[in-house]
N, C-alpha and C positions, 0 to 999 in steps of 0.2 A: 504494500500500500504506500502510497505516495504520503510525503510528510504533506501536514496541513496547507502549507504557503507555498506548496507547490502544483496544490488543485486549484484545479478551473472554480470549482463551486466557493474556497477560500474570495477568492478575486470578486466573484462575483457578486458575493455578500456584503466584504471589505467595502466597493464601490457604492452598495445600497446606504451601507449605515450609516457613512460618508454622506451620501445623497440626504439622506432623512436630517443628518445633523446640520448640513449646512439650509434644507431649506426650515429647518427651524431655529435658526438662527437668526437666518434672512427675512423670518415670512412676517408680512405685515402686519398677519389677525390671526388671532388665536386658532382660528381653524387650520391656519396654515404648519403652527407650530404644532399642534397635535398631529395634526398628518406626518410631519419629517420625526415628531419623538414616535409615533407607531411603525413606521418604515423603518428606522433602526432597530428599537427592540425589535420587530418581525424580519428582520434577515436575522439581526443574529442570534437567535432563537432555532430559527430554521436551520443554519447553519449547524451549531451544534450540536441539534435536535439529529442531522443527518450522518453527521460523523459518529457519533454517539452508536446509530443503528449500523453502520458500516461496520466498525470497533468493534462493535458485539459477534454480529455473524464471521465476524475472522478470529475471532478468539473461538468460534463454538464449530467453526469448518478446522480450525490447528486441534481442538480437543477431540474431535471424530478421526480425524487421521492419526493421532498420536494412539489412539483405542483401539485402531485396529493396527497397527503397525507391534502394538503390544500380542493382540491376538495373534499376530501372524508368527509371534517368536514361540508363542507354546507349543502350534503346531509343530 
């Protein structure tokens, strides 16, 4: 698995939350700045939300091959 800051989805999150901070930063009305503060928290949420499920299933496909690599030494 690639380190974090070297996926596409890192970048592409990195750019939203960016996005959401500067337009609430920027933005004229309050609706504006709740929009850019929800755009950040929800990329980076998402973000880690998806790394988090990636992380898992490669920890529980290494513990299935390591069980049967065990099974196969009994034989």
């Amino acid at each position: 698995m690639k380190q974090g800051y070297k996926s596409t989805e890192f970048w592409v999150s990195l750019v939203g939350m960016l996005g959401g901070c500067i337009i609430a930063a920027l933005g004229d009305s309050q609706i504006a700045q709740a929009i850019g503060a929800v755009l950040s928290v929800v990329c980076g949420a998402s973000y880690t939300m998806g790394r988090s499920l990636v992380k898992g299933k490669e920890a529980i496909g290494a513990a299935q091959v390591q069980a049967a690599q065990a099974l196969a030494k009994k034989d």
